[in-house]
VEXDREN-508399 format. One record per residue (C-alpha): x, y, z. Coordinates in nm, 3 decimals. Each point is the difference from the previous one (the first is absolute). Last residue first. Example, Ala and Ser with C-alpha at 12.3 -4.5 7.8 and 13.67 -1.06 7.14 Angstrom:
<voses>
{{1.367, -0.106, 0.714}}
{{-0.137, -0.344, 0.066}}
</voses>
This chain:
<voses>
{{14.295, 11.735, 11.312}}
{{-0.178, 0.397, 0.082}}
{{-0.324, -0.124, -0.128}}
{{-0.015, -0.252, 0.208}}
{{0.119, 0.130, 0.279}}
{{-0.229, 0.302, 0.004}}
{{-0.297, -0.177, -0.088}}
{{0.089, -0.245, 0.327}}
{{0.064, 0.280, 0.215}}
{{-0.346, 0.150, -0.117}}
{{-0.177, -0.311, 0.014}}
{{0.149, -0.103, 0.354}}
{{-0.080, 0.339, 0.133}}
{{-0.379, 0.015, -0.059}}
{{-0.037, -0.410, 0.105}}
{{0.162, 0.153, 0.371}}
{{-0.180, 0.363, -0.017}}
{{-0.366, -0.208, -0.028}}
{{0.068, -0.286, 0.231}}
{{-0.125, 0.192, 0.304}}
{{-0.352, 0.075, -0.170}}
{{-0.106, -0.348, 0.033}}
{{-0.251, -0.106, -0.256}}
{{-0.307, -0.127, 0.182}}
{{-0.177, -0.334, 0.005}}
{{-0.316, -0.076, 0.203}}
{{-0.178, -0.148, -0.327}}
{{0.289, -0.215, -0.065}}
{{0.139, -0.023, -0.359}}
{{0.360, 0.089, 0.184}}
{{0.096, -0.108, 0.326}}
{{-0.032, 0.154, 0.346}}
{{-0.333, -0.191, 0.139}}
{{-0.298, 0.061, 0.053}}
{{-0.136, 0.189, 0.244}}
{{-0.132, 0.355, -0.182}}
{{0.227, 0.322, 0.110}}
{{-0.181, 0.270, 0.202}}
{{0.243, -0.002, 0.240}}
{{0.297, 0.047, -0.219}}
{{0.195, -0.258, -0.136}}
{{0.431, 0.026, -0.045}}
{{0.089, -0.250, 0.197}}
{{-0.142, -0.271, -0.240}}
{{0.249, -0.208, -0.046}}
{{0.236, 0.247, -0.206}}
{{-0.080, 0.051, -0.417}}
{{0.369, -0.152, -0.085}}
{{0.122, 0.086, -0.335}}
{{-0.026, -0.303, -0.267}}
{{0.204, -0.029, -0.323}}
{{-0.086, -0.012, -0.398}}
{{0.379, 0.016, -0.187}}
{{0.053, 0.054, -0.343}}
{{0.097, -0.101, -0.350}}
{{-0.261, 0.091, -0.294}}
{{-0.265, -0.258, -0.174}}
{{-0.068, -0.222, 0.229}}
{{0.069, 0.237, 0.342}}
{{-0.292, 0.204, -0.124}}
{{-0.267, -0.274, -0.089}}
{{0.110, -0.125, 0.342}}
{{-0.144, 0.335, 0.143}}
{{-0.319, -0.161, 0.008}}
{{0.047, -0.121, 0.328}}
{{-0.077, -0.337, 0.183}}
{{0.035, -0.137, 0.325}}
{{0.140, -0.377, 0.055}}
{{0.297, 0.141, 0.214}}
{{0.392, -0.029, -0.080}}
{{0.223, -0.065, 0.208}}
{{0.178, 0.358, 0.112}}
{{0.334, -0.040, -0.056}}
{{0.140, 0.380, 0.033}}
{{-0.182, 0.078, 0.284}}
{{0.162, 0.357, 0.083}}
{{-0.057, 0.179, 0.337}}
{{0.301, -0.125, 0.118}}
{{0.196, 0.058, -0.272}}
{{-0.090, 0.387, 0.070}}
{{-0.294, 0.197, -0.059}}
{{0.044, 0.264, -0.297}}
{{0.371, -0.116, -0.133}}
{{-0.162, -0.350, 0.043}}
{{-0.245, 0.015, -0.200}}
{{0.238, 0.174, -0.302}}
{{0.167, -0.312, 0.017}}
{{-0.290, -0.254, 0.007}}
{{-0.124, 0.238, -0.266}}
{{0.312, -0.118, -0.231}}
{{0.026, -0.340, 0.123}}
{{-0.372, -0.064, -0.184}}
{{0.115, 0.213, -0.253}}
{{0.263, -0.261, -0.091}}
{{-0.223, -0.278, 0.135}}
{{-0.279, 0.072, -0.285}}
{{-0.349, -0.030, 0.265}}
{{-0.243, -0.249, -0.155}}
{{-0.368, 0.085, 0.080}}
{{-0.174, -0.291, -0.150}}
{{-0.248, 0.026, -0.302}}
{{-0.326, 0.210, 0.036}}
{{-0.321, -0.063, -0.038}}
{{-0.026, -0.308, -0.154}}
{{-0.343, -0.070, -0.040}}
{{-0.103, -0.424, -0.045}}
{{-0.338, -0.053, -0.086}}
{{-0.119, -0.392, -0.070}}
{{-0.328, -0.152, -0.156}}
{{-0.087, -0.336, 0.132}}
{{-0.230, -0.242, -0.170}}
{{-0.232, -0.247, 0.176}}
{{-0.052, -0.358, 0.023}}
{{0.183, -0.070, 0.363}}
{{0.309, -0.143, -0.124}}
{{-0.003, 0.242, -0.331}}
{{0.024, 0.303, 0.298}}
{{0.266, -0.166, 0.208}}
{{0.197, -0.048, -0.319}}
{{-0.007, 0.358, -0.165}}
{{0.041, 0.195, 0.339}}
{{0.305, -0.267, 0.103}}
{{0.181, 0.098, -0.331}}
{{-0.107, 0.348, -0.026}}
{{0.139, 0.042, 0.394}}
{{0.318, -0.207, -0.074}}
{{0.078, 0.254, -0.341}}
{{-0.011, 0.318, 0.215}}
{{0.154, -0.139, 0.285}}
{{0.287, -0.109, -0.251}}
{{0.003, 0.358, -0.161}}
{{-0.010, 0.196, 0.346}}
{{0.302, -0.212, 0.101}}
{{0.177, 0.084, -0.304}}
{{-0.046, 0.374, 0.021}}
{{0.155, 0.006, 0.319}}
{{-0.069, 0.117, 0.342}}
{{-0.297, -0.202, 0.061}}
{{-0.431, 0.127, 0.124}}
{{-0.273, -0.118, -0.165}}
{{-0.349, 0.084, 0.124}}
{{-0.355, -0.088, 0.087}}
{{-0.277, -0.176, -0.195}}
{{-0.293, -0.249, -0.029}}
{{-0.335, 0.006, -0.194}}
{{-0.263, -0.142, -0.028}}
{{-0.284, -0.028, -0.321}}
{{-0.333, -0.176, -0.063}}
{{-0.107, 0.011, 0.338}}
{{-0.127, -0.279, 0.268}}
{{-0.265, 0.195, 0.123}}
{{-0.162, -0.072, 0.376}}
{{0.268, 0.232, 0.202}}
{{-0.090, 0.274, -0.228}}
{{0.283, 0.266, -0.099}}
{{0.146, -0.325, -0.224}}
{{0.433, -0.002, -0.027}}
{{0.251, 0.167, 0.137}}
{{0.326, -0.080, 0.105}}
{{0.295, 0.278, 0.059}}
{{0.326, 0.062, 0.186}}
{{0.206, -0.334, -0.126}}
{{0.397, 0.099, 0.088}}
{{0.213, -0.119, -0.264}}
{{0.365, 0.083, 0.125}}
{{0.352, -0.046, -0.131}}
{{0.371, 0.016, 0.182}}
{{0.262, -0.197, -0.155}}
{{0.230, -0.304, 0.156}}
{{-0.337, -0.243, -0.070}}
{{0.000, 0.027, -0.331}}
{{-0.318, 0.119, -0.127}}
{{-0.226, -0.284, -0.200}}
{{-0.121, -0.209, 0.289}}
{{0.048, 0.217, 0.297}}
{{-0.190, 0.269, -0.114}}
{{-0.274, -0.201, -0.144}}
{{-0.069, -0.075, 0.343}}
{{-0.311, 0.165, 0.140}}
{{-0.135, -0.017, -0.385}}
{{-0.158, -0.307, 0.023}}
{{-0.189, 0.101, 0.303}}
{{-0.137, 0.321, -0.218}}
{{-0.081, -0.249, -0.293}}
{{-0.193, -0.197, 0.194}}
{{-0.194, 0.236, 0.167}}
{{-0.055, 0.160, -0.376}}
{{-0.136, -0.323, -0.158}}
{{-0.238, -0.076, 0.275}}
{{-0.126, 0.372, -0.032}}
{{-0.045, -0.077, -0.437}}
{{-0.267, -0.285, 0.120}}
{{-0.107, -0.151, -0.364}}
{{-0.399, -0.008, 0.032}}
{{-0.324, -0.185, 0.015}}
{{0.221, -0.276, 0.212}}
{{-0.022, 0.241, 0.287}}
{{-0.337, 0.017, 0.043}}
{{-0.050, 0.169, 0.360}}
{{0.224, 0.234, -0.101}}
{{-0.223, 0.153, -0.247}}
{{0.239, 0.046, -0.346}}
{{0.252, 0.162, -0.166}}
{{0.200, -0.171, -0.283}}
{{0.385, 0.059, 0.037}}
{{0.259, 0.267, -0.074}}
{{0.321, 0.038, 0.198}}
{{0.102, 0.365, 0.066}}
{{0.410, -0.021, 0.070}}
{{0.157, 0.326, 0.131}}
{{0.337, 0.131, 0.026}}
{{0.200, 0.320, 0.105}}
{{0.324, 0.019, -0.055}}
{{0.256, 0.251, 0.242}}
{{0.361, -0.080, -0.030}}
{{0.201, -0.019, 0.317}}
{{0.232, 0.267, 0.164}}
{{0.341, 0.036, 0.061}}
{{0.157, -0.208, -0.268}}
{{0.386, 0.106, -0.058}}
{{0.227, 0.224, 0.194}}
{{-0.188, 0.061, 0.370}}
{{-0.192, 0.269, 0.110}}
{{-0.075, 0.151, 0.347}}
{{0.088, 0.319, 0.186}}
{{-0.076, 0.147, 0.363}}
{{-0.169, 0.284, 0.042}}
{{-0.260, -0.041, 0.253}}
{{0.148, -0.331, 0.158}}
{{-0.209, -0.319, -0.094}}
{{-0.074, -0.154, -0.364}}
{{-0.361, 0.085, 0.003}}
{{0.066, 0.195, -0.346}}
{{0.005, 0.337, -0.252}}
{{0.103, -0.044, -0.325}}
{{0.258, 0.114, -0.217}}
{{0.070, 0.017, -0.302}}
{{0.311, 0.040, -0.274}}
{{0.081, -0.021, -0.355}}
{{0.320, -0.005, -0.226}}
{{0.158, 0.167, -0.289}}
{{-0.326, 0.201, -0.045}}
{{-0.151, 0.088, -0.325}}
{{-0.321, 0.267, 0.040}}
{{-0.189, -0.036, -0.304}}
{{0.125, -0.359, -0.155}}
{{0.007, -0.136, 0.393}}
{{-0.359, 0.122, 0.039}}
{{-0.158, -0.068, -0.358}}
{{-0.366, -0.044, 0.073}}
{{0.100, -0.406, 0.036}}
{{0.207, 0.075, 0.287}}
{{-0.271, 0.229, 0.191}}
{{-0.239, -0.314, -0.086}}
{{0.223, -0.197, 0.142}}
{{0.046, 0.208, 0.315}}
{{-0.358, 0.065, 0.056}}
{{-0.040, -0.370, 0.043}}
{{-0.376, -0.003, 0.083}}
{{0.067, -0.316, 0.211}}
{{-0.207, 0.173, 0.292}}
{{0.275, 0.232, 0.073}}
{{0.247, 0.155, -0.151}}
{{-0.205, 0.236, -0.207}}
{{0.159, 0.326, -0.065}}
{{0.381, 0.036, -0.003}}
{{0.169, 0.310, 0.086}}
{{0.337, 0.000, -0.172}}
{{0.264, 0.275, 0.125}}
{{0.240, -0.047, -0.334}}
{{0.319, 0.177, 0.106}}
{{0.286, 0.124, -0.238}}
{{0.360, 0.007, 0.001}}
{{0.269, 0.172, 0.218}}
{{-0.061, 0.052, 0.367}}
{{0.000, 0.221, 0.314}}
{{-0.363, 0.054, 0.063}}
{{-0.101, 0.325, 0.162}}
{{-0.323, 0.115, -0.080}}
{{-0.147, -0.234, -0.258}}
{{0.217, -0.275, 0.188}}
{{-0.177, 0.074, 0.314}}
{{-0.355, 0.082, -0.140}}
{{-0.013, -0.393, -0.223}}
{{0.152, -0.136, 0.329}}
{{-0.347, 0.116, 0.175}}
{{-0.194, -0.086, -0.264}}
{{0.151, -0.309, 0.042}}
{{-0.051, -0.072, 0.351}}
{{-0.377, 0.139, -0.095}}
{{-0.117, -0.245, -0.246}}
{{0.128, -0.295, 0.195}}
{{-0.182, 0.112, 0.331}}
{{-0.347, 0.034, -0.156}}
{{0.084, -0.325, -0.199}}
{{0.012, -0.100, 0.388}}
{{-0.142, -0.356, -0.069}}
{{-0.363, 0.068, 0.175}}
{{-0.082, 0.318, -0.191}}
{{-0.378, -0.039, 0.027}}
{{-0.287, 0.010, -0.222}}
{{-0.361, -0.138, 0.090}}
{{-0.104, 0.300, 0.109}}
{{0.188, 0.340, -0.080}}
{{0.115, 0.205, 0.233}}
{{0.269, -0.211, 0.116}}
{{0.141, 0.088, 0.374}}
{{0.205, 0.335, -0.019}}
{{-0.158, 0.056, 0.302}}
{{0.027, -0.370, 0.211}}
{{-0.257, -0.187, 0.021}}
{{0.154, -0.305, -0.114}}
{{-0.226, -0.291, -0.148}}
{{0.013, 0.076, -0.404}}
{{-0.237, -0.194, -0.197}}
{{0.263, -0.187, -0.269}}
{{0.003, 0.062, -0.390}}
{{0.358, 0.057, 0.016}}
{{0.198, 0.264, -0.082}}
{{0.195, 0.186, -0.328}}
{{0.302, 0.193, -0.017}}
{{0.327, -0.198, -0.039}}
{{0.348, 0.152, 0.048}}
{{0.320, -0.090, -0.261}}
{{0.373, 0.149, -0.035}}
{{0.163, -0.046, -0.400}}
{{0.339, 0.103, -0.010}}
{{0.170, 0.171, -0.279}}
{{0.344, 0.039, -0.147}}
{{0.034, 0.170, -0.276}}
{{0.249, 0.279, 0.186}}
{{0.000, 0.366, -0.111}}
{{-0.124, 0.154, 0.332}}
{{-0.320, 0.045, 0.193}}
{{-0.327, -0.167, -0.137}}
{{-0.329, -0.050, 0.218}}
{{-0.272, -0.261, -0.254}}
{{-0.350, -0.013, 0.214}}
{{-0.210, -0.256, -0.116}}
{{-0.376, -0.069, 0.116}}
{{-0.223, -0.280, -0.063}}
{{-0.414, 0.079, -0.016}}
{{-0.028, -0.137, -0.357}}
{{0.280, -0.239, -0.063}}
{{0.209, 0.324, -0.007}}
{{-0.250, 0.255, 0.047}}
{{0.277, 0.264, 0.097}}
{{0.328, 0.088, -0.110}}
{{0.146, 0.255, 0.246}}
{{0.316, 0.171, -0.033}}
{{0.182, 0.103, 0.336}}
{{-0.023, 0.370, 0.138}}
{{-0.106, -0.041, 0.320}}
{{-0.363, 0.108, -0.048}}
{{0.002, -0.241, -0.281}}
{{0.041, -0.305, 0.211}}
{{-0.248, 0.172, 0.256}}
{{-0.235, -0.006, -0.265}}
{{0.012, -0.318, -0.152}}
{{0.021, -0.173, 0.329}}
{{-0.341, 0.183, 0.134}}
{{-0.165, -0.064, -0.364}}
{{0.129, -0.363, -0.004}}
{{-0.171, -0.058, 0.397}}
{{-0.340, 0.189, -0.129}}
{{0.003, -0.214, -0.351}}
{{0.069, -0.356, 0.205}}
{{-0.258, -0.159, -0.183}}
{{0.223, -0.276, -0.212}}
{{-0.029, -0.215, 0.335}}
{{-0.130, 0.152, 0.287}}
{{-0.050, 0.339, 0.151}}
{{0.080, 0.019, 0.359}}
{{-0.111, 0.417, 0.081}}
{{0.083, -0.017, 0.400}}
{{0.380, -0.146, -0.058}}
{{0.078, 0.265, -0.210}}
{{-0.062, 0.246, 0.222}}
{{0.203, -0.230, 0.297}}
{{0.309, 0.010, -0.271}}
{{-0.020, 0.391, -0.047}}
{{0.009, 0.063, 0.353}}
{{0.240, -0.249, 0.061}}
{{0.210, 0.206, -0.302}}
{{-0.031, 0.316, 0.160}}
{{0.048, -0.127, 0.368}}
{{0.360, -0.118, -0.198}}
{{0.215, 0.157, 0.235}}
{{0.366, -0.179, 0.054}}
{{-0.058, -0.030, -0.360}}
{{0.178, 0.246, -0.225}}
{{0.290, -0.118, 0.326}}
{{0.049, -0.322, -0.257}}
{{-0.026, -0.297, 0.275}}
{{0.281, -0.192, 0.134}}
{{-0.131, -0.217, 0.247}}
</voses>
């Protein structure tokens, strides 16, 4: 590996990351995490902008005479997960936990932020972007977007990237056009006429309504997407009466959308109204429908996609370097990013799990898992490819 000798030691910046990692804050809370990168940002001489979306932080580093600029992104917030490690920089606070490695995110580019503040060799200006709310369809990035991001802080192009179960500790992934899905979430409340079950004909059964619906559903896929494109409509949620004796006056069913193209999402979109609407007026009742996109596919540009492949591979080696990764039905928000500015969203290898102490919980090594823990190792690897990659760019 060829790794930038600023981080053959970063025990500063594991220390930092495992500090972070026991004070999760979630979504559009993340004032303790902002003040930490707003600090340190300024501590190394690089402009901060804060309470950008309300708890997002920008950092704009200048050297030269060059308009070029480059925009590099981390995310800040957790989940609202019980943590089960038991570790000492375990969570601190219940019900919050940083199972995705937002921890780990925030400080590889901190840690490129102190490098190129220091001793970056480039011409042009860097946009560090620390994005609250990731999670939890709170689409921080949007709402970053809509507070005037890319009119603030321009940037020629725009890149992430994410820590993953995709093997060697290290090792890249991306690929040049969809990488990940789009995230919609849906839900379809039928309303009927409650009554005692034991008098069914008193009333108009909404729960009949909703199992129906939820088998009809098991292969809309197939019928309006065609069939050499990936889609998924996964059913997650029924409910109906809290008593087993009470036929109720509402039910509901729900779950998510998942496609890689905008089109897709707009023909699920239509087939669920369609079959919601019919099923319902088949069985007397009415349904009302809810459909949240929360964030759009995550579309790598394949110029900057073969761009950070290159850079990837100046780090690790070809061999280390997935450049045709299929893509995976996960979703991230920094789609709104890659819509409306060219970039690249990639995945750096988190290990298999070699990396757990004693004291780590059971589960397993992937992300949103209650057991999960960044691993430190990756840190001076994701550090280096965003300074070589800033550098590069900027020096085109």
């Amino acid at each position: 590996m060829n790794i930038l000798d600023s981080f053959l030691d970063v025990s500063r910046f594991v220390k930092l990351r495992r500090d972070i990692h026991a004070h999760p804050e979630l979504g559009f809370e993340e004032h303790r995490t902002s003040e930490i990168v707003a600090q340190l940002l300024a501590e190394w001489g690089i402009t901060v902008h804060k309470g950008v979306a309300g708890t997002g932080v920008v950092g704009v580093l200048k050297r030269g005479t060059s308009t070029r600029t480059i925009g590099l992104r981390a995310d800040l917030d957790a989940l609202p997960l019980q943590e089960d490690n038991h570790f000492a920089h375990r969570s601190q606070h219940d019900g919050k936990m940083h199972a995705c490695g937002h921890d780990g995110h925030t400080t590889m580019l901190l840690a490129a932020a102190w490098h190129l503040s220091q001793s970056g060799k480039f011409d042009g200006t860097v946009h560090f972007i620390f994005q609250p709310a990731e999670e939890m369809g709170k689409a921080g990035a949007k709402k970053m977007i809509e507070d005037g991001l890319f009119e603030r802080f321009p940037c020629d192009g725009v890149f992430a990237l994410h820590n993953f179960s995709i093997g060697h500790v290290g090792h890249f992934a991306l690929n040049h056009a969809a990488l990940m899905a789009s995230s919609n979430t849906w839900r379809v409340t039928i309303h009927g006429q409650g009554t005692h079950a034991s008098l069914p004909h008193t009333g108009v059964d909404p729960v009949a309504a909703v199992i129906d619906l939820a088998q009809q559903l098991q292969s809309l896929v197939a019928k309006v997407i065609n069939s050499n494109e990936r889609a998924l409509l996964a059913v997650t949620q029924i409910q109906g009466s809290g008593a087993p004796n009470v036929i109720p006056d509402l039910a509901y069913v729900g779950g998510t959308i998942r496609t890689f193209s905008e089109d897709a999402t707009d023909k699920l979109e239509a087939g669920l109204n369609r079959l919601a609407s019919g099923i319902a007026q088949a069985h007397g009742c009415r349904a009302d429908v809810s459909f949240l996109r929360a964030s759009p596919p995550v579309v790598n540009h394949e110029a900057e996609a073969k761009f950070a492949a290159e850079v990837m591979r100046e780090i690790v080696g070809s061999e280390a370097v997935d450049e045709h990764f299929p893509a995976i039905m996960s979703a991230e928000d920094f789609a709104h990013m890659l819509k409306v500015r060219p970039g690249c969203y990639a995945f750096i290898g988190n290990g298999d799990g070699d990396h757990r102490m004693p004291d780590h919980g059971p589960g397993p090594c992937i992300i949103h898992n209650t057991s999960f823990d960044f691993n430190d190792e990756i840190i001076p690897v994701g550090a280096s490819y965003f300074v070589r990659l800033a550098e590069k760019w900027l020096n085109q």
